[in-house]
MIMARGU-415111 format. One record per residue (C-alpha): x, y, z; residue in one letter. Coordinates in steps of 0.02 Angstrom, whole numbers, plus 50000, padded with zeros to 5 digits. Layout:
<sites>
XYZA
...
</sites>
This chain:
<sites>
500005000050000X
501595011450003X
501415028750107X
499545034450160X
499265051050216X
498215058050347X
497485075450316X
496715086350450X
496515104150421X
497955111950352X
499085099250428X
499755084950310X
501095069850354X
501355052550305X
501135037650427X
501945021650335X
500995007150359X
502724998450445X
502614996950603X
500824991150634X
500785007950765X
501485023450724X
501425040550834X
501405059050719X
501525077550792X
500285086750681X
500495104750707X
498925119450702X
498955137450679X
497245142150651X
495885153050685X
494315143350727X
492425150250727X
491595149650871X
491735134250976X
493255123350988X
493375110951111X
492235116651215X
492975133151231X
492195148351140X
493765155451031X
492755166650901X
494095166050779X
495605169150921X
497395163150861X
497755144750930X
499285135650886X
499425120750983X
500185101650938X
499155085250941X
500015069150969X
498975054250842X
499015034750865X
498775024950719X
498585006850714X
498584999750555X
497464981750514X
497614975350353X
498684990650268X
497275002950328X
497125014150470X
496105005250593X
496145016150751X
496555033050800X
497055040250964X
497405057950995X
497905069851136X
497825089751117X
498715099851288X
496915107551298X
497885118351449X
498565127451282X
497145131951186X
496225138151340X
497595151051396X
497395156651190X
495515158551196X
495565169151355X
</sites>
């Protein structure tokens, strides 16, 4: 299946299929509208990291885990 990539937002990496779990950094800058995590941001400037878990089953993602330092975006939306 070669090289799959995950796309959220305006983040974009690869995340090989080898091993069968692999762990990314995706990086946002953004400006989101409104709510965001249960935080009302309104279109505040928020860059914050999210560590992703991937296992893979059968050459295709087949579970994602993800942590986001919400301590980070709530100190940018005040």
């Amino acid at each position: 299946m070669g090289n799959p990539a995950l796309v959220w937002a305006d983040a974009r990496f690869g995340c090989p299929c080898r091993p069968a779990r692999r762990r990314s950094r995706p990086a946002f800058d953004c400006r989101p509208k409104g709510w965001f995590l249960g935080l009302r941001v309104d279109g505040k400037r928020i860059s914050f990291s999210e560590t992703v878990f991937c296992a893979f089953r059968d050459g295709k993602i087949g579970q994602v885990w993800s942590i986001i330092d919400k301590a980070i975006i709530e100190a940018a939306a005040a």
